[in-house]
N, CA, C and O atoms as a Tripos MOL2 file, in Angstrom:
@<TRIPOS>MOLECULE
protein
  220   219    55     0     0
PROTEIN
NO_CHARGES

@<TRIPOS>ATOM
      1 N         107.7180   88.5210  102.1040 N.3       1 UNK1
      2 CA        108.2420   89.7230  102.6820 C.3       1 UNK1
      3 C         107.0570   90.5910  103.0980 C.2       1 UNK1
      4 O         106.0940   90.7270  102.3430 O.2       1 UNK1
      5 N         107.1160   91.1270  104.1880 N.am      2 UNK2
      6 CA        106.1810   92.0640  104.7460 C.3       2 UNK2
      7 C         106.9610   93.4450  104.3900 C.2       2 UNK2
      8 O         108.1860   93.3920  104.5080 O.2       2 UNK2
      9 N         106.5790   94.2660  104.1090 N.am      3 UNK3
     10 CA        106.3820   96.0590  104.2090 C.3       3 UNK3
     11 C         105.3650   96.5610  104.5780 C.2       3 UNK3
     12 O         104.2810   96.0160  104.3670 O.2       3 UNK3
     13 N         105.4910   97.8250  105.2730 N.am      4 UNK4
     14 CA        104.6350   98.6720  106.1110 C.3       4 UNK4
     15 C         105.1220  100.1740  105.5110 C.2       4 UNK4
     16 O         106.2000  100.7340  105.7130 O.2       4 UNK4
     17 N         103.8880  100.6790  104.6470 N.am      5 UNK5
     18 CA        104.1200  101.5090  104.3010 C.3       5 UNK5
     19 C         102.9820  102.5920  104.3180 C.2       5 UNK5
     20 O         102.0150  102.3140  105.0280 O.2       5 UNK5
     21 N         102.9510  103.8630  103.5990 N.am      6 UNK6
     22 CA        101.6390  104.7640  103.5290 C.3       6 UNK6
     23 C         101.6660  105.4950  102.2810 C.2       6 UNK6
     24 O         100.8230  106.3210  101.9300 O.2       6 UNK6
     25 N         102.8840  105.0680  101.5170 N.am      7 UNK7
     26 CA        103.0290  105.2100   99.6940 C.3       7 UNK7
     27 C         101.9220  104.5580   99.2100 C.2       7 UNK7
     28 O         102.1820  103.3680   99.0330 O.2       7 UNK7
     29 N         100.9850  104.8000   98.9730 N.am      8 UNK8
     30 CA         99.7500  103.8000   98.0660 C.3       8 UNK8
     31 C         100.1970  103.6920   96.4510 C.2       8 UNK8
     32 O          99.5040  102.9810   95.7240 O.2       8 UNK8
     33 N         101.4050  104.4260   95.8690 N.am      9 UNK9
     34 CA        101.9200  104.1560   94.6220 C.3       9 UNK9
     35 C         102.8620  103.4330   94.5310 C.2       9 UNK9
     36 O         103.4980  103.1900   93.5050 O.2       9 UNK9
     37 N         103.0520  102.9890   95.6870 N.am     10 UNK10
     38 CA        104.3690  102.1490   95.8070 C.3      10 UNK10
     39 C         103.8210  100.6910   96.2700 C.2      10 UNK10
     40 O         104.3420   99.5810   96.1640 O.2      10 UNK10
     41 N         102.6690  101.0700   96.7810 N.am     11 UNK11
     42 CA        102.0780   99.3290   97.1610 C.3      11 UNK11
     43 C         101.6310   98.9870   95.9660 C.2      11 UNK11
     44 O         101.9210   97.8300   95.6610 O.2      11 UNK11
     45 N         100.9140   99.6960   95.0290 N.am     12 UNK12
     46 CA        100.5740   99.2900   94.0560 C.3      12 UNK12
     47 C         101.2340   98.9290   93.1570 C.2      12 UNK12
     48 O         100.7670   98.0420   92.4430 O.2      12 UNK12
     49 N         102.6690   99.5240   92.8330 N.am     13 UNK13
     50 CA        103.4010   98.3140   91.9840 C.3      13 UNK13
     51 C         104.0640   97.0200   93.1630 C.2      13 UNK13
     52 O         104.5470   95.9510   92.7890 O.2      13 UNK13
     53 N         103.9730   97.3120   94.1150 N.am     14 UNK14
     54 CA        105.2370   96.3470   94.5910 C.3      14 UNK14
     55 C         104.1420   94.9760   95.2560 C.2      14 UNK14
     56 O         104.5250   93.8070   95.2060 O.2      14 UNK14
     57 N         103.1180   95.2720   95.7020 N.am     15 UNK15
     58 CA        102.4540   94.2360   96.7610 C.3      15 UNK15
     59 C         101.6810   93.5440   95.8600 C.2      15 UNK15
     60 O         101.5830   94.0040   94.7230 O.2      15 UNK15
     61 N         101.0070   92.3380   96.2060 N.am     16 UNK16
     62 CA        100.3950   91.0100   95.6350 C.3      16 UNK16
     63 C          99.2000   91.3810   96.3450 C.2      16 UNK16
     64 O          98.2780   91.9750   95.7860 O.2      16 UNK16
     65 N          99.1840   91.0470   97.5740 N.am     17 UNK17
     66 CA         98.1130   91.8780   98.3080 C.3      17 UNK17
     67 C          98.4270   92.7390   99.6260 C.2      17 UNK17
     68 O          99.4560   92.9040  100.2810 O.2      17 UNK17
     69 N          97.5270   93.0670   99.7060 N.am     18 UNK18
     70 CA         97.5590   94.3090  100.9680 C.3      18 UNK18
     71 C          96.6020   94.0680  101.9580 C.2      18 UNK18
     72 O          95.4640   93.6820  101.6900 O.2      18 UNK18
     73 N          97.0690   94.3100  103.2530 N.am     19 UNK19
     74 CA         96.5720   94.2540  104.3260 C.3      19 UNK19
     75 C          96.0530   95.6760  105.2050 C.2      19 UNK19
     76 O          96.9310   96.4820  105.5140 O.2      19 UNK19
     77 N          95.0200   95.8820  105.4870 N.am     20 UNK20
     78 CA         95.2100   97.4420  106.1010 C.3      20 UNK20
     79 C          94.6360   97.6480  107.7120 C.2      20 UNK20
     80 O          93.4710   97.9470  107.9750 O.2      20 UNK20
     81 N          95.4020   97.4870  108.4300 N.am     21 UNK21
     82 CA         95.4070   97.4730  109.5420 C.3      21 UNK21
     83 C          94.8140   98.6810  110.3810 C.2      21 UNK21
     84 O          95.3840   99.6130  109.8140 O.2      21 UNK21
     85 N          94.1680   99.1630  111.1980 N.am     22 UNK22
     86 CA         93.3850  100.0840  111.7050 C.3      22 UNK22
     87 C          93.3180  100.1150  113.4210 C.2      22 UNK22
     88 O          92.1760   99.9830  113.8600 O.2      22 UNK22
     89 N          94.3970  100.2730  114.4360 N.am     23 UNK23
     90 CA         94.3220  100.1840  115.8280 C.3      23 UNK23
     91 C          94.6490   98.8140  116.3840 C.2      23 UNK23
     92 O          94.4820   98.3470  117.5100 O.2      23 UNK23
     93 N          95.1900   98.2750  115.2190 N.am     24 UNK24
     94 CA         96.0680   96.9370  115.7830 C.3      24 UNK24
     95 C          94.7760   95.8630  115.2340 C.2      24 UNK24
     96 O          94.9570   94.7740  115.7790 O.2      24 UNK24
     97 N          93.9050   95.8420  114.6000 N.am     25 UNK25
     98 CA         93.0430   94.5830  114.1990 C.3      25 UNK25
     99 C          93.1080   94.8100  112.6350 C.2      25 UNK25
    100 O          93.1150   95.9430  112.1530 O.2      25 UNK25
    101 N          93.1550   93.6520  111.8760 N.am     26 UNK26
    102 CA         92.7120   93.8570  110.3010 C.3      26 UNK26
    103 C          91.5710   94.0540  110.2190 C.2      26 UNK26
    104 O          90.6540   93.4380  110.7620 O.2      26 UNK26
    105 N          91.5220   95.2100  109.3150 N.am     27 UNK27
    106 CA         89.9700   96.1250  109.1940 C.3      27 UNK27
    107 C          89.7020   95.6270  107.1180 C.2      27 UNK27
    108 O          88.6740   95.8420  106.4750 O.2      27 UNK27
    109 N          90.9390   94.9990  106.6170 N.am     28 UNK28
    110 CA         90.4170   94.3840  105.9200 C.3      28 UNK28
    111 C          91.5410   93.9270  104.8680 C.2      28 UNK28
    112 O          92.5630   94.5140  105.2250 O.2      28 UNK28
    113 N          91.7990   93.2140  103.8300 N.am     29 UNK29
    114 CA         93.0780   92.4650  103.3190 C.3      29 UNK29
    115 C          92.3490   91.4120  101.8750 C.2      29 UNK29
    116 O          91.3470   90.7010  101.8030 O.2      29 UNK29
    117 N          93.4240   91.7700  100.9010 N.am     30 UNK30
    118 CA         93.0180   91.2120   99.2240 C.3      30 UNK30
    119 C          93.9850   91.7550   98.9170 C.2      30 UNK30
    120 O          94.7870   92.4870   99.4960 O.2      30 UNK30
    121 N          93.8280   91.1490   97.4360 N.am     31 UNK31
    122 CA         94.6810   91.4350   96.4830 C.3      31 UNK31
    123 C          94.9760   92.9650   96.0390 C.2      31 UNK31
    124 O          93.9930   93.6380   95.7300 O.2      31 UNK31
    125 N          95.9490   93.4170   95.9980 N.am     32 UNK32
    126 CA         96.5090   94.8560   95.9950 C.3      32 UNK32
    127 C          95.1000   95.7310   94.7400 C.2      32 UNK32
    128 O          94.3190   96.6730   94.8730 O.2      32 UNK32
    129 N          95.3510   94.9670   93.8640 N.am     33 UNK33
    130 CA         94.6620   95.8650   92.4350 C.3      33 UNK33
    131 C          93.2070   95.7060   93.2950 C.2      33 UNK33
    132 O          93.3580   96.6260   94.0990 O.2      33 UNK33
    133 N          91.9460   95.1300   93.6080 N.am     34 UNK34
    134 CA         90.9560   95.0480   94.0900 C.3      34 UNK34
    135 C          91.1150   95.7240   95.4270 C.2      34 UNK34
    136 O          90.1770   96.4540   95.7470 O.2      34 UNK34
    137 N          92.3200   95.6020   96.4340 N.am     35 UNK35
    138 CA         91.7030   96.8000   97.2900 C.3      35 UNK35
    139 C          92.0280   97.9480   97.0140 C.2      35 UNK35
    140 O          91.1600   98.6680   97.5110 O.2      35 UNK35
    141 N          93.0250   98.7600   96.3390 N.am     36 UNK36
    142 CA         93.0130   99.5310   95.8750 C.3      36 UNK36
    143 C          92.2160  100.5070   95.0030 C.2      36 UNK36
    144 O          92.2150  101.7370   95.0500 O.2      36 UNK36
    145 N          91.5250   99.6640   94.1780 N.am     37 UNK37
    146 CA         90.2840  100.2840   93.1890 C.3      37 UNK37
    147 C          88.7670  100.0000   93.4230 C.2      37 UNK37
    148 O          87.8680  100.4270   92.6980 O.2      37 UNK37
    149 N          88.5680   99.0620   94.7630 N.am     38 UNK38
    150 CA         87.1730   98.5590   95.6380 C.3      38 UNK38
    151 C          87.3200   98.3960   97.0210 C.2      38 UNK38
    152 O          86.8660   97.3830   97.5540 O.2      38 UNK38
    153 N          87.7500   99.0430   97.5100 N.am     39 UNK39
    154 CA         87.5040   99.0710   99.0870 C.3      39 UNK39
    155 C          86.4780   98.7820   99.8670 C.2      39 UNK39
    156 O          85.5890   99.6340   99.8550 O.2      39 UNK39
    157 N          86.3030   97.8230  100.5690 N.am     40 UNK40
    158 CA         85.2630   97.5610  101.4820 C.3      40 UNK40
    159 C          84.6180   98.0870  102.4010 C.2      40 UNK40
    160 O          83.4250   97.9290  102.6620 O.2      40 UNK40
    161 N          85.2020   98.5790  102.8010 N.am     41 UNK41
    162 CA         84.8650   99.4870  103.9950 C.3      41 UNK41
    163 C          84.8420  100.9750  103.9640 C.2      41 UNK41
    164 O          85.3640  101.5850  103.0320 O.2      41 UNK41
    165 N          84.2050  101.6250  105.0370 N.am     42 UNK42
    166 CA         84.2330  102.5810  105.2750 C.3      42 UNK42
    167 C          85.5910  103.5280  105.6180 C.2      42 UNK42
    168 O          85.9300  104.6740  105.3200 O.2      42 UNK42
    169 N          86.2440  102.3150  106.4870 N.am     43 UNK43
    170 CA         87.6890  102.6290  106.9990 C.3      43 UNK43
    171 C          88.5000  103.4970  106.3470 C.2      43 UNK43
    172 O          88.8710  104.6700  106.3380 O.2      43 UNK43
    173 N          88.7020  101.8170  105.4760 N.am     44 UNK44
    174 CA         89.9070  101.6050  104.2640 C.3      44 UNK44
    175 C          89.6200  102.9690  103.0900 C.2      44 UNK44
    176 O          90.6070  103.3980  102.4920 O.2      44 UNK44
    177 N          88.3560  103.5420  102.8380 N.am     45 UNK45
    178 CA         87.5640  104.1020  101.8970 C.3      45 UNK45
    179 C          88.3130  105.2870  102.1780 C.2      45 UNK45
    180 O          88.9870  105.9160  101.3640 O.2      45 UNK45
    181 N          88.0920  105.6310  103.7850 N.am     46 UNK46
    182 CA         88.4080  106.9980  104.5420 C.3      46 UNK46
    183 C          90.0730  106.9050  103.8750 C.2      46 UNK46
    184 O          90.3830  107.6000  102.9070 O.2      46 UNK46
    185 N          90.7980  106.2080  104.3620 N.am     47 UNK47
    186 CA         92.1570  106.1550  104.6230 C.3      47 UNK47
    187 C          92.9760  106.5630  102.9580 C.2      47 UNK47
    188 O          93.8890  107.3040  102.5950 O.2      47 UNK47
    189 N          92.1950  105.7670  102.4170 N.am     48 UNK48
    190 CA         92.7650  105.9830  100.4570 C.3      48 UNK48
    191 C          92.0990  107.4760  100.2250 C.2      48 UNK48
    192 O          92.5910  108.3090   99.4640 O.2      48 UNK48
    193 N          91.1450  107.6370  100.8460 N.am     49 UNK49
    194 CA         90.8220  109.1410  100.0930 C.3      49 UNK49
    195 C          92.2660  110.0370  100.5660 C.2      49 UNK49
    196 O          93.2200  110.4020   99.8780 O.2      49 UNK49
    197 N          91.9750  110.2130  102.0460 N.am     50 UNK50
    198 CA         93.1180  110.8200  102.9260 C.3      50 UNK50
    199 C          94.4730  110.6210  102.3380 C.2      50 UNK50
    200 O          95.0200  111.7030  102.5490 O.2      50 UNK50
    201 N          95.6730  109.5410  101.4670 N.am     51 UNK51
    202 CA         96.3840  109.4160  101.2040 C.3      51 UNK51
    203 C          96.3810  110.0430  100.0670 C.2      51 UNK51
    204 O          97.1540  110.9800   99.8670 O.2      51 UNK51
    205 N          95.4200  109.5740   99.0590 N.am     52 UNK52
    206 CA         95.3310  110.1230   97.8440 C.3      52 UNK52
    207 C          95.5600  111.2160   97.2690 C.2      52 UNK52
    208 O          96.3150  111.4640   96.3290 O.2      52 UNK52
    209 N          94.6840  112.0650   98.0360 N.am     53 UNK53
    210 CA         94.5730  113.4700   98.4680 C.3      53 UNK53
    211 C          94.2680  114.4840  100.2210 C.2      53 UNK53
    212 O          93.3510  114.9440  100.9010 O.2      53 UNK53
    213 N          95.9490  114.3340  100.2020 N.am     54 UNK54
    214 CA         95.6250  114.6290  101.7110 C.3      54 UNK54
    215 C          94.7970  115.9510  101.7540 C.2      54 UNK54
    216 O          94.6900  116.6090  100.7200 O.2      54 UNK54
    217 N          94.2180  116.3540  102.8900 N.am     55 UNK55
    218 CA         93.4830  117.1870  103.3650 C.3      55 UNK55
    219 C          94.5090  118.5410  103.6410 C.2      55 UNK55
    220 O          94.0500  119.5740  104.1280 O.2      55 UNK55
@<TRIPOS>BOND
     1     1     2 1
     2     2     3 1
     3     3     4 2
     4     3     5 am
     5     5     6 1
     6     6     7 1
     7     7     8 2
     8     7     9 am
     9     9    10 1
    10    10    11 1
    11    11    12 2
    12    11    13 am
    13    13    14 1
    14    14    15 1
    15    15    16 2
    16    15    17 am
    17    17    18 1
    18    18    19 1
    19    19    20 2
    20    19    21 am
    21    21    22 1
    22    22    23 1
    23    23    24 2
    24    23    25 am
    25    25    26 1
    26    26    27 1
    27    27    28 2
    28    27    29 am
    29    29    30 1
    30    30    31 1
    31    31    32 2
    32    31    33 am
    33    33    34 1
    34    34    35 1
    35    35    36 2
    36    35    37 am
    37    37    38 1
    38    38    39 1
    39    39    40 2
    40    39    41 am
    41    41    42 1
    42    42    43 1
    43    43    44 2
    44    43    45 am
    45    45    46 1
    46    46    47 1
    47    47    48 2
    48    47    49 am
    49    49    50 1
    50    50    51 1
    51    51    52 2
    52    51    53 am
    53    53    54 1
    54    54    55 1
    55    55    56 2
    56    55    57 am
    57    57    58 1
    58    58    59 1
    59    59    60 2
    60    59    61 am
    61    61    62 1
    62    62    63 1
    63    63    64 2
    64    63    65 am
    65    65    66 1
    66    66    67 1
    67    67    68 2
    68    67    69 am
    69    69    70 1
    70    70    71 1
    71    71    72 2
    72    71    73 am
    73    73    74 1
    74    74    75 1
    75    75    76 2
    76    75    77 am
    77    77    78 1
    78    78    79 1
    79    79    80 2
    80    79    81 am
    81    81    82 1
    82    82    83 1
    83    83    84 2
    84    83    85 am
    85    85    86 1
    86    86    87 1
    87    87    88 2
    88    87    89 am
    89    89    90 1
    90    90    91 1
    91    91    92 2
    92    91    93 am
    93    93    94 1
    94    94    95 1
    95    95    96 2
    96    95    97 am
    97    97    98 1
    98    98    99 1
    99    99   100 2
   100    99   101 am
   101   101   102 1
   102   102   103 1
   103   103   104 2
   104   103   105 am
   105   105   106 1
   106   106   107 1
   107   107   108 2
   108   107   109 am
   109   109   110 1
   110   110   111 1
   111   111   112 2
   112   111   113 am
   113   113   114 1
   114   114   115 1
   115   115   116 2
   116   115   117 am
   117   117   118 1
   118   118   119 1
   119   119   120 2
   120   119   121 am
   121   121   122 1
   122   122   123 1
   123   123   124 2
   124   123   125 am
   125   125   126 1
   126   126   127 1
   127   127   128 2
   128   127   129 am
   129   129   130 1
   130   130   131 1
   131   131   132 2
   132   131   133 am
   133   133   134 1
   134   134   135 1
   135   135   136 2
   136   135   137 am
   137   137   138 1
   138   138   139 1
   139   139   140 2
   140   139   141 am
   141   141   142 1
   142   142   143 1
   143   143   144 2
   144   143   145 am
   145   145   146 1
   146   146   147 1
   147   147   148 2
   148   147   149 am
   149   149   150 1
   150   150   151 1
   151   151   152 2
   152   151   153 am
   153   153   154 1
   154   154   155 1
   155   155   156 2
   156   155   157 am
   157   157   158 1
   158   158   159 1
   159   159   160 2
   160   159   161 am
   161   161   162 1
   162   162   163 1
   163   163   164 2
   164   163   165 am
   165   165   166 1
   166   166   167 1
   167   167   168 2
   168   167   169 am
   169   169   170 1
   170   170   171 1
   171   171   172 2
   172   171   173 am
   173   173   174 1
   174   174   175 1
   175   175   176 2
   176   175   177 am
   177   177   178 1
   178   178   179 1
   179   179   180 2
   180   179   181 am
   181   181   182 1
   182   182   183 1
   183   183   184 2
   184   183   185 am
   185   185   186 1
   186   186   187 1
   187   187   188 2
   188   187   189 am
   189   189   190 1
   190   190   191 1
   191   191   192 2
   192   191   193 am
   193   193   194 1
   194   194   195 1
   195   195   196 2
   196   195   197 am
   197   197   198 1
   198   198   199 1
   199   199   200 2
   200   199   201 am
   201   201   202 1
   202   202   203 1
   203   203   204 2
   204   203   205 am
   205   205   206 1
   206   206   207 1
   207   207   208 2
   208   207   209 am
   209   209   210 1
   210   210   211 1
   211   211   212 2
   212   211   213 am
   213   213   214 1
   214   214   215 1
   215   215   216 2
   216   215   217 am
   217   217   218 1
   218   218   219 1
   219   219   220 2
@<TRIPOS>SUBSTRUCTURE
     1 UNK1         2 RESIDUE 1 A UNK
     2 UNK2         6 RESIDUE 1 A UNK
     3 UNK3        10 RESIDUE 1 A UNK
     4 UNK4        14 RESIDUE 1 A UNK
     5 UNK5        18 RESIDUE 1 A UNK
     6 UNK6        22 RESIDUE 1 A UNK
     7 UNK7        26 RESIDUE 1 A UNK
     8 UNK8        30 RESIDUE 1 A UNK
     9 UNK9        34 RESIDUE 1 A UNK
    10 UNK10       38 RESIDUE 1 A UNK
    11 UNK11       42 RESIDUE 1 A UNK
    12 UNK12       46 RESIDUE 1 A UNK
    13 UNK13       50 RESIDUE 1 A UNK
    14 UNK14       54 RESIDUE 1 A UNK
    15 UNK15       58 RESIDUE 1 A UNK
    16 UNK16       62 RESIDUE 1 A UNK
    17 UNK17       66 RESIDUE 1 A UNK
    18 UNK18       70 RESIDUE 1 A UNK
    19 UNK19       74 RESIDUE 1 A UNK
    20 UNK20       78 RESIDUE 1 A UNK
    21 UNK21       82 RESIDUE 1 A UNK
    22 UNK22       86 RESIDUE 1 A UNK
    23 UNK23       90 RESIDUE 1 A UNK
    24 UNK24       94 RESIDUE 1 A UNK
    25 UNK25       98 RESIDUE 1 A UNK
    26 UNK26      102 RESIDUE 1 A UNK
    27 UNK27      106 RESIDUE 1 A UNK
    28 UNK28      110 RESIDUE 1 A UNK
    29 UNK29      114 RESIDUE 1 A UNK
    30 UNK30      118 RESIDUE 1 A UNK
    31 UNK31      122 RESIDUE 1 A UNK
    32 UNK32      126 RESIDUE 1 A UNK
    33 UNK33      130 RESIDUE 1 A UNK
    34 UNK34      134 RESIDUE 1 A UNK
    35 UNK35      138 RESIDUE 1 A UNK
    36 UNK36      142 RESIDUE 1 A UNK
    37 UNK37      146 RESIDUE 1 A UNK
    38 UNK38      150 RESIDUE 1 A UNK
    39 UNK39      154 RESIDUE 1 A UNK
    40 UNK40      158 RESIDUE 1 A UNK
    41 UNK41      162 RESIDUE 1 A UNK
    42 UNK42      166 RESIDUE 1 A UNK
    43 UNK43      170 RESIDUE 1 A UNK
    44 UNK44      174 RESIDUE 1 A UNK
    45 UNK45      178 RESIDUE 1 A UNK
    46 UNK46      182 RESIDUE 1 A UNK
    47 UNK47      186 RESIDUE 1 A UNK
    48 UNK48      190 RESIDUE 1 A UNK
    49 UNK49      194 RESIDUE 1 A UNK
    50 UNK50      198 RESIDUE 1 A UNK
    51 UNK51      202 RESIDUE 1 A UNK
    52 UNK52      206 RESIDUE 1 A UNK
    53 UNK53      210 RESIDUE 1 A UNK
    54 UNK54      214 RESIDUE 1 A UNK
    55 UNK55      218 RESIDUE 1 A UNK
């Protein structure tokens, strides 16, 4: 099953892994608990802060 969401507390119980998409290309994709708590990128880094604690 695919979901598309911007709940990051809700991917984290529900997803296996996560994909995070950025202007239509994967900007990067793993297992939910590792991208969630190690983000690779700069992107993904930006995007979890921003959700976390929106601005």
């Amino acid at each position: 099953m695919i979901v598309v969401t911007h709940e990051i507390a809700f991917a984290r119980e529900a997803a296996d892994s996560i994909l995070f998409v950025d202007n239509g290309v994967i900007a990067e994709q793993g297992p939910a608990a590792e991208f969630l708590s190690n983000p690779k990128t700069d992107r993904t880094r930006l995007f979890l802060s921003r959700v976390r604690h929106p601005i």
